[in-house]
N, C-alpha and C positions, 0 to 999 in steps of 0.2 A: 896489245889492244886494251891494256885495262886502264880505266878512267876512275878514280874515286867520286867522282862527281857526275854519277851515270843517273839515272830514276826511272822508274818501270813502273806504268800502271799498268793494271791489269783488270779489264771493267769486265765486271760480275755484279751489277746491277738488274741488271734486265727480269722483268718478269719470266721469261721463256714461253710464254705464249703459245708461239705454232708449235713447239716440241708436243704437247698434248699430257698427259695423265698414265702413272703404271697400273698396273692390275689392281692394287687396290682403290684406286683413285685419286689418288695421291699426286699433288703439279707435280711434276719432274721437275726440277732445278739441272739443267742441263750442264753448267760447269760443276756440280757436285758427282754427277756421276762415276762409277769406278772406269777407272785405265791403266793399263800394265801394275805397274805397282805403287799406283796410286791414284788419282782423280782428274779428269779433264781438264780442272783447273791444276793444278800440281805437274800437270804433263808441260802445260805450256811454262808453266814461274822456269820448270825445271828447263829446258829448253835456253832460256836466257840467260841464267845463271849459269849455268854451264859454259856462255859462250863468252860475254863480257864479264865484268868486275860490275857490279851495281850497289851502290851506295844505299838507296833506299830503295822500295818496291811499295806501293801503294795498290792496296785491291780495294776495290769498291763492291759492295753489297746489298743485297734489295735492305730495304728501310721498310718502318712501318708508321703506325700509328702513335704504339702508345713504348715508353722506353725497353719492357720487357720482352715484346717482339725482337725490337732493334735489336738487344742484346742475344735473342736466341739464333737472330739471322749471322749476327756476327761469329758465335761463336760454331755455327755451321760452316762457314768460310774457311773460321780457321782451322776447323776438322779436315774440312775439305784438300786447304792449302797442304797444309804438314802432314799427310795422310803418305807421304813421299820421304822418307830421311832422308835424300840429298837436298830436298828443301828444307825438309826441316833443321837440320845443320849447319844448312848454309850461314858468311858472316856475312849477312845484310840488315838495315833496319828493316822490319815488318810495319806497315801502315795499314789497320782496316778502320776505312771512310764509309759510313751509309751514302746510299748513292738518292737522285734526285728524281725529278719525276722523269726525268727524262735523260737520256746518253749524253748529251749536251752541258748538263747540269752536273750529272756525275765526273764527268772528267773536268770539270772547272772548281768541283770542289775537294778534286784530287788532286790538283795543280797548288790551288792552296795550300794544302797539306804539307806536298815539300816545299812550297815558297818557306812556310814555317820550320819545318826539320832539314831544311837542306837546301840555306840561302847561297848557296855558292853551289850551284847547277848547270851544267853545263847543257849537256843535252837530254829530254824525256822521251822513252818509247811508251806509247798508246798500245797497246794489245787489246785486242776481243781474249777475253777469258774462256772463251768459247772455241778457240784455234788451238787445239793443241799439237796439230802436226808441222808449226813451222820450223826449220831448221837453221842452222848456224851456219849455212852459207848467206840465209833472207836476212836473218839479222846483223848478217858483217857488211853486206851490200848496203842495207841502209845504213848502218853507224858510217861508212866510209863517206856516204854519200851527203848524207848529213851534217859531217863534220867541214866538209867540203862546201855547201851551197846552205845550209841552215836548214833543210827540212826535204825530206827523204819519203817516197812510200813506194812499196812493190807492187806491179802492174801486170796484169796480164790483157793482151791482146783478144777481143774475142775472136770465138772461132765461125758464129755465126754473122751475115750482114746484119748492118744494123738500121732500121728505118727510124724516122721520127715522127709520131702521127700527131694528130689535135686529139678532139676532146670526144669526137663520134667517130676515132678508129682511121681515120684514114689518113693515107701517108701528106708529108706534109714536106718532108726532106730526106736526103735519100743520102745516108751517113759514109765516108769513107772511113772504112775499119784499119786501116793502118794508122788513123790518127786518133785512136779511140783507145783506151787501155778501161781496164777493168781493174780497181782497188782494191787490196787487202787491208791487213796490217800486218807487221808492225808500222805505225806511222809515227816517225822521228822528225823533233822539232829542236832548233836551239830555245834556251827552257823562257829566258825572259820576256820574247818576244810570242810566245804561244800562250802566256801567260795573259801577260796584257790583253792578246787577241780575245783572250775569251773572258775576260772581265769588259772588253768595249762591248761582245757578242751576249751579253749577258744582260746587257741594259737596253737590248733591243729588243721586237716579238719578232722577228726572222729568226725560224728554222733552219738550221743546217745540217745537211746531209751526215757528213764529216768532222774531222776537226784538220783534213787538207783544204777545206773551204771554208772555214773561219780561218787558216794563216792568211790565203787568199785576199780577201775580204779585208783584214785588219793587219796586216803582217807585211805582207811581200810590197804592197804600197807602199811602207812606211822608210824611215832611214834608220840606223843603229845610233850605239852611242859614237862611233867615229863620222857618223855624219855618212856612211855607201849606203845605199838602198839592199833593202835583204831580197834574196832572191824566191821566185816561186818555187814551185813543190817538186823535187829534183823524183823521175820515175825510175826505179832498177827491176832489172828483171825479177816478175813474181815468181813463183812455184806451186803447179795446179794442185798439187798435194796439201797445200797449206789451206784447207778448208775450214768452211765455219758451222759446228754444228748447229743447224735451225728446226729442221723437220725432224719427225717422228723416224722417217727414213735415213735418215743420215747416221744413226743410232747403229747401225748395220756396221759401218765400217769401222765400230769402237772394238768388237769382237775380234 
């Protein structure tokens, strides 16, 4: 399963927001935190690396104002990253991208990045730098699946019904849950076509959720260079374990 021409980002942008403040008051940076032996972030790089061959790996990092920020944010990532010797060892190119104002932004100017270090790309995996419990069966499901249909993401089923209401709470449609999945990531795309997507998604003001709905939108429409139509966003089985730390509470199951 090794591809020299693999790419991984790994978005570590995010303010961290709902995570909240430590004791001394201090934001918590949620993929900076400590795990086994090494950091949130470094759990999941590790996790991929371990399972495919990746070419380059691009992380993204909150940005700031003025370039001495920038540079202190950066070099927290990469304390962060390499806080692991099996990442830190690893033979991959290293990429840290300041990220945008928004998730959107960040991964369109991490897409860049390897457009530039690594024009001959085959396939990119998208990661929350925030997931670090996914495993090497999630990310061989998507690579297969990926390679197979051009873009891959793991889904879980919810477990709750699901309603659809308006705007004052009340139901409006009444959802069948077997045709409902729930998103993770990794979310795998063939790279020239996710690419493009979000340089058309880029010159628009629509928001998107994802980057499986800008392929959507801009992608699975379109034809390749042999002239077939690319296909939509192929789902494989998620794993509820592969959580996203968000809350203050989620913090619990780093221990």
């Amino acid at each position: 399963m090794e591809n020299n021409e693999l790419a991984l980002i790994l978005v570590a942008a995010g303010s961290s927001t709902r995570i909240g403040f430590d004791k001394t008051g201090t934001k918590i940076k949620k993929e900076f935190l400590p795990m086994g032996n090494g950091t949130v972030l470094s759990q999941a790089a590790k996790a991929f690396l371990s399972t495919l061959d990746f070419a380059t790996v691009v992380i993204t990092f909150p940005t700031a104002e003025n370039s001495e920020d920038i540079k202190s944010n950066e070099q927290k990532a990469k304390e962060a990253l390499f806080a692991d010797e099996f990442v830190k060892n690893a033979k991959t190119k290293f990429i840290f991208v300041p990220g945008g104002k928004t998730r959107q932004e960040s991964v369109h100017d991490a897409l860049e990045a390897i457009s530039e270090q690594l024009p001959h790309c085959s396939l990119v995996f998208i990661h929350d730098g925030a997931r670090p419990f996914v495993k090497a069966e999630t990310i061989s499901l998507t690579y297969r699946a990926a390679n197979e249909f051009g873009a891959a993401v793991p889904g879980l089923q919810p477990t709750e019904t699901q309603k659809k209401i308006d705007e004052n709470g009340f139901i409006t449609k009444h959802l069948v849950r077997s045709s409902l999945t729930a998103v993770q990531t990794p979310q795998v795309f063939r790279f020239e076509p996710i690419l493009e997507a979000h340089r058309i998604a880029s010159e628009t003001s629509k928001t998107f959720t994802d980057d499986t709905e800008i392929w959507d939108e801009y992608a699975a429409k379109r034809k390749d260079a042999n002239g077939e139509s690319l296909s939509r966003v192929k789902v494989v089985m998620g794993d509820p374990e592969n959580k996203k730390i968000t809350y203050p509470e989620d913090l619990k199951i780093l221990n």
